[in-house]
C-alpha positions as CSV (number, residue, x, y, z in Angstrom):
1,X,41.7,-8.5,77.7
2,X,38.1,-7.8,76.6
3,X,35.2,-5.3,77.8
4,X,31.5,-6.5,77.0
5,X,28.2,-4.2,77.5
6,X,25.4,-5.0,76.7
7,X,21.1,-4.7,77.0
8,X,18.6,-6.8,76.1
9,X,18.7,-7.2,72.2
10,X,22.5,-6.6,71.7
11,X,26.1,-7.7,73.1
12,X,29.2,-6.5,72.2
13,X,32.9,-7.3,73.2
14,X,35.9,-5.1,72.8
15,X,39.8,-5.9,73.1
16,X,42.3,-3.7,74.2
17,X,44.4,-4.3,71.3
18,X,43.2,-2.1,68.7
19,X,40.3,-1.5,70.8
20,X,39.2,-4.0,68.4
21,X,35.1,-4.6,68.3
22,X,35.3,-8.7,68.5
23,X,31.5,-9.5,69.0
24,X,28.2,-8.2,68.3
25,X,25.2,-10.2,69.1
26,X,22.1,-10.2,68.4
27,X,19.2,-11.6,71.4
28,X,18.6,-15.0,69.8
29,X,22.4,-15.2,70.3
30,X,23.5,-14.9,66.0
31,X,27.0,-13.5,66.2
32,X,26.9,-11.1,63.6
33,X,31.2,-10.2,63.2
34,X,34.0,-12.6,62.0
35,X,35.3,-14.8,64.2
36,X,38.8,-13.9,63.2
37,X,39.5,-17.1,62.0
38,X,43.4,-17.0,61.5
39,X,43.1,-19.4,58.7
40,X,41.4,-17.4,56.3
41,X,41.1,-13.9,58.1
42,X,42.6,-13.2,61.3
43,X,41.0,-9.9,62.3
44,X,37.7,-9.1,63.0
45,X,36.8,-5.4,62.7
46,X,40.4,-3.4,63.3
47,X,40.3,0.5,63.2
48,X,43.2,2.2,60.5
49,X,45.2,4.9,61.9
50,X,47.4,6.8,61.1
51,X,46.8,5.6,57.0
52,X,44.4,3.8,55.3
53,X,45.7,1.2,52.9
54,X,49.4,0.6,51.3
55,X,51.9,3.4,50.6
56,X,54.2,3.2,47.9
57,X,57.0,1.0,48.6
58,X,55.6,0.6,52.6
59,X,57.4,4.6,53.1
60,X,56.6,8.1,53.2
61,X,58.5,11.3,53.5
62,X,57.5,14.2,56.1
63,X,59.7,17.2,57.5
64,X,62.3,16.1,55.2
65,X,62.8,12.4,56.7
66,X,61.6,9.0,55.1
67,X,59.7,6.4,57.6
68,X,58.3,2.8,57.1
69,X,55.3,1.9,57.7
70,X,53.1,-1.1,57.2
71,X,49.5,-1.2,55.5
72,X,46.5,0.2,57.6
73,X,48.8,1.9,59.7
74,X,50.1,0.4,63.5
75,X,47.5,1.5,66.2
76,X,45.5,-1.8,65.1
77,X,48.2,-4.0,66.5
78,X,49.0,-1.6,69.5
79,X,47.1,-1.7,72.7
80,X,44.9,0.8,73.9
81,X,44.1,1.7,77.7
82,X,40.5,1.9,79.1
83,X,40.1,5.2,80.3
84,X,36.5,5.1,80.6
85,X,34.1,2.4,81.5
86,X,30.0,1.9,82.3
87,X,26.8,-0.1,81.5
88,X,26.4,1.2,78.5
89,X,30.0,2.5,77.2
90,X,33.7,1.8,76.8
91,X,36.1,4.2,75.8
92,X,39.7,3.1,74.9
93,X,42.9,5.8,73.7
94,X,46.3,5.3,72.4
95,X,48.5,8.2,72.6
96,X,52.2,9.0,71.3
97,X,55.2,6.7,72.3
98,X,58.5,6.7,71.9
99,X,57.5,3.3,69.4
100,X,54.6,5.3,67.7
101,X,57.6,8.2,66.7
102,X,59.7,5.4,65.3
103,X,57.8,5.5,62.6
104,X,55.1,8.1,63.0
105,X,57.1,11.5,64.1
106,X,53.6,13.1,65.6
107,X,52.3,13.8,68.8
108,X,48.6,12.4,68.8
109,X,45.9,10.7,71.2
110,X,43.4,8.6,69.1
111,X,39.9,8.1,71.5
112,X,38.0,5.2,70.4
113,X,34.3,4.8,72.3
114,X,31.9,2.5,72.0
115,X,28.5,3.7,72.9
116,X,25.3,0.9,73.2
117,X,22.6,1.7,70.9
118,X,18.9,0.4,71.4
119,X,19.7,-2.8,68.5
120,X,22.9,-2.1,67.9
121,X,25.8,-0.1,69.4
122,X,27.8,3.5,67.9
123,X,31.5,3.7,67.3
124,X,33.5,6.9,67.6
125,X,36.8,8.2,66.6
126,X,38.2,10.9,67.8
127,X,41.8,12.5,66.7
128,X,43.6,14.8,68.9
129,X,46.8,17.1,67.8
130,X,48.3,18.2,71.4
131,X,51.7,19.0,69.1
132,X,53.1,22.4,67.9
133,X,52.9,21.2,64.2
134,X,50.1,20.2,62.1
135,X,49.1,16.4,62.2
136,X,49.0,14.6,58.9
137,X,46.7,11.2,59.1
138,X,44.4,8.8,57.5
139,X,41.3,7.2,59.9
140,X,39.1,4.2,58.5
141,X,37.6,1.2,59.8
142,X,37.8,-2.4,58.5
143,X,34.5,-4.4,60.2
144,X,34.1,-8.3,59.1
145,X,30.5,-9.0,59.1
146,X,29.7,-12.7,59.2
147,X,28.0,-14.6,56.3
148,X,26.6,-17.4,59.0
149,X,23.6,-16.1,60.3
150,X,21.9,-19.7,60.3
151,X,22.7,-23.1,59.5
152,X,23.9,-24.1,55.5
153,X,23.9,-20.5,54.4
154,X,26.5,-19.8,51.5
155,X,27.7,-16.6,50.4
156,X,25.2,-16.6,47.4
157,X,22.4,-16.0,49.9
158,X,23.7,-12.3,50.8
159,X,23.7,-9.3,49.5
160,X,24.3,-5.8,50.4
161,X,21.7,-3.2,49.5
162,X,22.7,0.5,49.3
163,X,20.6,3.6,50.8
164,X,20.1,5.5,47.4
165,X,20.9,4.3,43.6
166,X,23.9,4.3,42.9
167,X,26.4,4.4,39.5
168,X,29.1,2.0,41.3
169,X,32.7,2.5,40.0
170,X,35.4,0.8,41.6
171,X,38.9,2.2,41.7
172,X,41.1,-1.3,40.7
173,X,44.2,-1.6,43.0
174,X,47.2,-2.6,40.6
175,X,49.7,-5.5,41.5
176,X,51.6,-3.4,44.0
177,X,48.2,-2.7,45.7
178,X,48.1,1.1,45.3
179,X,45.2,2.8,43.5
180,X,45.6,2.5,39.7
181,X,44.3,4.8,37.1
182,X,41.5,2.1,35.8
183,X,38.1,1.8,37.0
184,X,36.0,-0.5,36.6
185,X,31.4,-0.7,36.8
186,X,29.8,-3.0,39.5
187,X,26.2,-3.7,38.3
188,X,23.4,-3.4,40.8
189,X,20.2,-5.1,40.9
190,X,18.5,-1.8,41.6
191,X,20.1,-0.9,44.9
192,X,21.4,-4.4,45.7
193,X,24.9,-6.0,44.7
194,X,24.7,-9.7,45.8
195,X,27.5,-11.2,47.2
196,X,29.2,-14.2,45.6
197,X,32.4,-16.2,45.6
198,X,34.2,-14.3,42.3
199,X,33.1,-10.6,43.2
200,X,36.1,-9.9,45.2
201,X,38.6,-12.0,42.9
202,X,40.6,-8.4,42.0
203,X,40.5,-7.6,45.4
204,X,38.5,-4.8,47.3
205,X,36.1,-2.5,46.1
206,X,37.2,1.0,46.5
207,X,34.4,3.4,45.9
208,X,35.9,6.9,46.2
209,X,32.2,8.9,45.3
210,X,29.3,7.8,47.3
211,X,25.8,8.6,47.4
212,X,25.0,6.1,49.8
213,X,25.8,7.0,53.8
214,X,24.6,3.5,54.8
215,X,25.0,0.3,53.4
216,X,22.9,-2.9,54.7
217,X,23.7,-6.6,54.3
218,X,20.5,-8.9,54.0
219,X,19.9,-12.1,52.9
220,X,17.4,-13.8,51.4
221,X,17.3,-16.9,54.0
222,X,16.2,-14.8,57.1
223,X,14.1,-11.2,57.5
224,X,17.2,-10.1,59.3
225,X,19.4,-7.6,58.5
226,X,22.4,-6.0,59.5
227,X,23.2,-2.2,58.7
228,X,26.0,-0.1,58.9
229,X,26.1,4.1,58.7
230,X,28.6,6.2,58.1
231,X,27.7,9.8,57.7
232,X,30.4,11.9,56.4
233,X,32.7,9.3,55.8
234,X,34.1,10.3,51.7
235,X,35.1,6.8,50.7
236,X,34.1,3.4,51.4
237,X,35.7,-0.4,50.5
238,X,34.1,-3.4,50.5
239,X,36.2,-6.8,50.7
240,X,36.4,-10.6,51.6
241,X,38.7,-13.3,51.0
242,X,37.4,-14.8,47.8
243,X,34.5,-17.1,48.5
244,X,35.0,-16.7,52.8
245,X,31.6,-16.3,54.8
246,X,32.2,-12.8,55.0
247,X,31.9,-9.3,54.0
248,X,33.6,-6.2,55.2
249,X,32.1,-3.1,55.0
250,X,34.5,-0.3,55.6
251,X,33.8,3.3,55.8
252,X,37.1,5.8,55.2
253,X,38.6,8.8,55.7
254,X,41.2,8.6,53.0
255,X,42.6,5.1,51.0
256,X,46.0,3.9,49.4
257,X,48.6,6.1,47.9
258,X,47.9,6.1,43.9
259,X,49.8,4.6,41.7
260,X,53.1,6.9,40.9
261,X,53.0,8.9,44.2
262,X,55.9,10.5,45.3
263,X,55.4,9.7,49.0
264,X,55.3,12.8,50.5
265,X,52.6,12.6,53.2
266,X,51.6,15.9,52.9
267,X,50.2,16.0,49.8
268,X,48.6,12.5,50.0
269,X,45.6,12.3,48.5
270,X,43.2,11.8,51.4
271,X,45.6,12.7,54.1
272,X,44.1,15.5,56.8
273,X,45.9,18.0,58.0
274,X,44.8,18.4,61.9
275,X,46.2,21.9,62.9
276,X,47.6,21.9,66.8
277,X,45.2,22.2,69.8
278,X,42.2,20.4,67.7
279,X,40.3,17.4,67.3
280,X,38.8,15.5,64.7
281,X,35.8,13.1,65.1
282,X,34.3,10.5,63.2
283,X,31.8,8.3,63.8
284,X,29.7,5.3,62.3
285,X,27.2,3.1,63.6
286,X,26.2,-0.6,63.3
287,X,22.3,-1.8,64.0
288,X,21.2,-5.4,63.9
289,X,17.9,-7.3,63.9
């Protein structure tokens, strides 16, 4: 089932599973996420939780116990309830269940609100331990931003232009898809990294240093352009399918499990440890137009 709200220059849509932002619109009617096409990418902007990325052999270890789990984490597949619902906000929340413990021992609630912005709309996470023991997670997101914004456009004709210069070292993912110890430059033009059909051919980009807290994508067809911020995020991917008419621009709190880890979840790098009684929150922001 999906929740829209909308004003005059902006319309988005949510689904209960995943609380999943599936449409954002501008007035003239561009859809500006991926449509999800199962084909080639069947998702269109899922939130990460309780990790981000792959662990080591799909397990980890806590209180002395080994569980499986499956890349990104499960809430992105489970579905959320609406607890909270007006003309200009949705909020959606997932809480423990007996099928969360199966392979996530932790009490948690994860409180995911949408909140319309004048061009554009605000999306926030918010992590609650109502345990007796700390709560060890990852939180990202994973938006698809379309590549389609008028007729005949190709990949070539995008780019995405950072908020401050930027030295760009990606962190290559080895075979097994955990980080690797080998990094490798991305050259800018300036601030701008334009998009084409090879860049993504070793898989994401995993910048693990940022200057940047906002990241737009532009193109050189149309004075559009679509931006996304993420203050206080540490981390940020960027990823398509090779050569697909999109790009996803993906802010994190934490990544995959490096290359070699022992799988203890504790001592993840990039796990947070959420003592009991509090909340973590986390918020990023996409404007259009």
């Amino acid at each position: 089932m999906n929740e829209m709200i909308r004003n005059g220059r902006v319309a988005v849509s949510v689904r209960r599973q995943g609380a999943e932002l599936c449409g954002l619109k501008g007035a003239d009617g561009t859809e500006y996420l991926w449509q999800a096409d199962p084909a080639v990418w069947g998702r269109h902007a899922p939130v990460l939780f309780p990790i981000v990325g792959k662990l080591a052999g799909d397990r980890y270890t806590t209180g002395g116990r080994a569980y499986s789990m499956n890349q990104h984490g499960f809430a992105r597949d489970m579905e959320f309830d609406l607890v909270e619902s007006s003309a200009g906000s949705l909020t959606y929340r997932l809480s423990a269940s007996a099928a969360t413990r199966a392979q996530y021992p932790f009490y948690f609630a994860l409180t995911r609100r949408y909140r319309l912005l004048e061009s554009g709309v605000e999306i926030s996470n918010e992590v609650t331990n109502p345990g007796a023991e700390s709560l060890l997670f990852s939180i990202g997101e994973h938006p698809g931003f379309a590549l389609t914004w008028g007729a005949g456009d190709r990949v070539e004709d995008y780019a995405l232009e950072f908020e401050q210069a930027e030295s760009l070292d990606t962190v290559l993912l080895g075979p097994d898809h955990l980080l690797s110890s080998q990094t490798e430059r991305v050259p800018l033009d300036g601030r701008v990294l334009p998009l084409r059909g090879d860049l993504f051919d070793k898989d994401a980009l995993i910048f693990l240093s940022l200057k940047s807290r906002q990241v737009a994508l532009v193109s050189r067809k149309h004075r559009r352009r679509l931006t996304v911020s993420f203050p206080g995020f540490p981390q940020l991917g960027i990823w398509a399918k090779p050569g697909a008419p999109f790009v996803c621009i993906e802010p994190w709190y934490g990544h995959a499990d490096p290359h070699g880890h022992n799988g203890e979840l504790a001592i993840k790098p990039g796990i947070i440890a959420l003592n009991p009684g509090k909340s973590f929150v986390c918020t990023w922001r996409v404007r259009v137009g």
